[in-house]
Rosetta silent file (secondary structure, phi, psi, omega in degrees, C-alpha in Angstrom):
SEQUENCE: XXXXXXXXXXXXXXXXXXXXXXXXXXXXXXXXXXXXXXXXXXXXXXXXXXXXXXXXXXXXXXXXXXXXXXXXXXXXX
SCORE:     score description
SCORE:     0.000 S_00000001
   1 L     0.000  151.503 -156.441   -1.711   38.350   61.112 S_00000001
   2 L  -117.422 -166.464 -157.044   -1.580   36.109   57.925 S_00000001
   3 H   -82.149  -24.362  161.084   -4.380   34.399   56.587 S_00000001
   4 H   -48.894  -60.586 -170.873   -3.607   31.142   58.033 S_00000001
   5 H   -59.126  -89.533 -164.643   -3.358   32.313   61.380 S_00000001
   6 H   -54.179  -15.905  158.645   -6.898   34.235   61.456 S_00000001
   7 H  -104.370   31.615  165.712   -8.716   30.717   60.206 S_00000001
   8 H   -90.263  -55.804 -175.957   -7.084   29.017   62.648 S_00000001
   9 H   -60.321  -56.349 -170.842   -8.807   31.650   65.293 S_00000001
  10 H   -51.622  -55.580  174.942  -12.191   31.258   63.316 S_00000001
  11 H   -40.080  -68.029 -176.716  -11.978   27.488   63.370 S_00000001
  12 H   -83.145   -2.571  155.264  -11.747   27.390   67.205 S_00000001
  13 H   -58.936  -66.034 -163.652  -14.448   30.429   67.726 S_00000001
  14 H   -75.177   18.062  161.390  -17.153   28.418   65.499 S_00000001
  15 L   -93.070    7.424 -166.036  -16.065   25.260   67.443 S_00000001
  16 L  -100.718   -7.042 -152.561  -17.291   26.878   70.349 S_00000001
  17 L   -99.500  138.476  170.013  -20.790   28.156   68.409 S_00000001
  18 L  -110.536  -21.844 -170.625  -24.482   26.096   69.618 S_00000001
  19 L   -75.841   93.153 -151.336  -26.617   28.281   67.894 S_00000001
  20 H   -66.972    8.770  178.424  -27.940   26.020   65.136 S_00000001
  21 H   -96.630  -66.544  176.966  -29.197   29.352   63.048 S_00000001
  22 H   -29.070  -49.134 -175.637  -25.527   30.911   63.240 S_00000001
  23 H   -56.197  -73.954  144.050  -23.998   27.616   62.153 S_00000001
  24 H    -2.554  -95.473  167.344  -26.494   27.504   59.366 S_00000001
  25 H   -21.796  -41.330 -166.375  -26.183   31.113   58.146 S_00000001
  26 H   -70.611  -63.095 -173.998  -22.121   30.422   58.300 S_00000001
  27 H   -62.167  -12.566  137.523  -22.340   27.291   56.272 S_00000001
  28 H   -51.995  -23.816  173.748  -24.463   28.811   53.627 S_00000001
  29 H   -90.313  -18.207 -176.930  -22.036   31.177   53.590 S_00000001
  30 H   -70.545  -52.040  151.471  -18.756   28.873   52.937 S_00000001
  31 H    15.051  -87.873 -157.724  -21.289   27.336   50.607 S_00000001
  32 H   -78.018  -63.138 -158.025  -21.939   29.998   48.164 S_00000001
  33 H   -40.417  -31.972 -160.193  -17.631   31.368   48.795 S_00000001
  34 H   -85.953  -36.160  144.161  -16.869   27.770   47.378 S_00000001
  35 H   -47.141  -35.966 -178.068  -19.148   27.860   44.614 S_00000001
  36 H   -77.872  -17.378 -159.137  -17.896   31.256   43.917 S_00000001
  37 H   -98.873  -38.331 -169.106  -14.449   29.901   43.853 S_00000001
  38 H   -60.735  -24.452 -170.992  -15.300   26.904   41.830 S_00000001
  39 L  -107.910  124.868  173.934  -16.538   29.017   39.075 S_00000001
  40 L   -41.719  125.743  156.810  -14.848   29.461   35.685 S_00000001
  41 L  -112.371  143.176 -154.376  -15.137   32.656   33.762 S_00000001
  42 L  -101.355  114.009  137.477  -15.041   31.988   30.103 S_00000001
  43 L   -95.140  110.002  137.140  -13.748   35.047   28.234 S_00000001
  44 L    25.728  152.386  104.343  -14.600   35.520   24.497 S_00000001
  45 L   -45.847  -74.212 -166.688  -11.888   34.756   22.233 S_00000001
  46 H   -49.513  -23.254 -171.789  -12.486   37.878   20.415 S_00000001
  47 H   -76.319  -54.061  163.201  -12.543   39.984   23.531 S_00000001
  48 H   -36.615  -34.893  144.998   -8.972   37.985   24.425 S_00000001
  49 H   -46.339  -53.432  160.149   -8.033   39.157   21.012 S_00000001
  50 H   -39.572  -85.361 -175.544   -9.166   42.970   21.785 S_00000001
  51 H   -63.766  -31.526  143.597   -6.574   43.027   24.958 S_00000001
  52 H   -33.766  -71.744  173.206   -3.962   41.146   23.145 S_00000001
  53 H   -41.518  -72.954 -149.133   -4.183   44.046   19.912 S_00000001
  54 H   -66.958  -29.753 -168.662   -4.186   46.623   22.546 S_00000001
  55 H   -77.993  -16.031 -177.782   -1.364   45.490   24.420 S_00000001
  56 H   -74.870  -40.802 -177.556    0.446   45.238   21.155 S_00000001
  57 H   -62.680  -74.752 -173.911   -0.603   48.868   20.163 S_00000001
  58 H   -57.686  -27.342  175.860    0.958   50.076   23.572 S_00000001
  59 H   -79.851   -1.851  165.990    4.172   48.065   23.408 S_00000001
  60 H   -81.693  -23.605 -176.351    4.445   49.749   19.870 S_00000001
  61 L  -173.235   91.994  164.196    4.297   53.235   21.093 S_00000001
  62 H   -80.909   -3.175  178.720    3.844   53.648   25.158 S_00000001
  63 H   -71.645  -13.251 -176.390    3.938   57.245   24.531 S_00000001
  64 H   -89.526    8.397  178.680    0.054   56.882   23.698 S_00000001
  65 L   -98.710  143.177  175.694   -0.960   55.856   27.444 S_00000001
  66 L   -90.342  115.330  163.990   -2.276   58.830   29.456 S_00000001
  67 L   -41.521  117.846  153.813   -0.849   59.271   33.022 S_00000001
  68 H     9.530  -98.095 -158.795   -4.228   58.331   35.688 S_00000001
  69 H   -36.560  -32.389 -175.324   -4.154   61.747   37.089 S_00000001
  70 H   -89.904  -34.407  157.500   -4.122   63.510   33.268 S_00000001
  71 H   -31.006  -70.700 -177.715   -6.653   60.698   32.499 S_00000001
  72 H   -66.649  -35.401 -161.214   -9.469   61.582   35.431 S_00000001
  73 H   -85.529   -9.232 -176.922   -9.443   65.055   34.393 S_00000001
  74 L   -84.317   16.292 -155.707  -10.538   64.596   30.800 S_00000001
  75 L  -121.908  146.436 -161.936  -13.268   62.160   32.303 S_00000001
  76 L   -99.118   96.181  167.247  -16.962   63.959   33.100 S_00000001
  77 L  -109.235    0.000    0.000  -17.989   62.618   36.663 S_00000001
């Protein structure tokens, strides 16, 4: 089912909702999701610089990237 579809089915469950704490609790949460959507994250130039360099390093020599799997085992969990 695509993402359309299931807030069509929410949209007619909460028109069916009375319980003024549920309603409340929902709309705090679409709230905060909208604010969460709304908000910019500012990256650094220099860190944008840092990932830029790096990506430059690897398109210079891709032989220096570690396969994942050969990766996790040199890493101490």
């Amino acid at each position: 089912m695509n993402i359309q579809a299931q807030k069509a089915i929410i949209i007619e469950q909460f028109k069916q909702v009375n319980d003024e704490k549920l309603i409340n609790a929902i709309k705090s949460m679409l709230d905060y999701a909208l604010g969460k959507e709304e908000q910019k994250i500012e990256i650094p130039e220099k860190d944008q610089n840092m990932v830029m360099e790096r990506f430059a390093k690897v398109r210079a020599n891709p032989d220096r990237l570690l396969d994942w799997e050969d990766a996790k085992k040199t890493l101490n969990f």
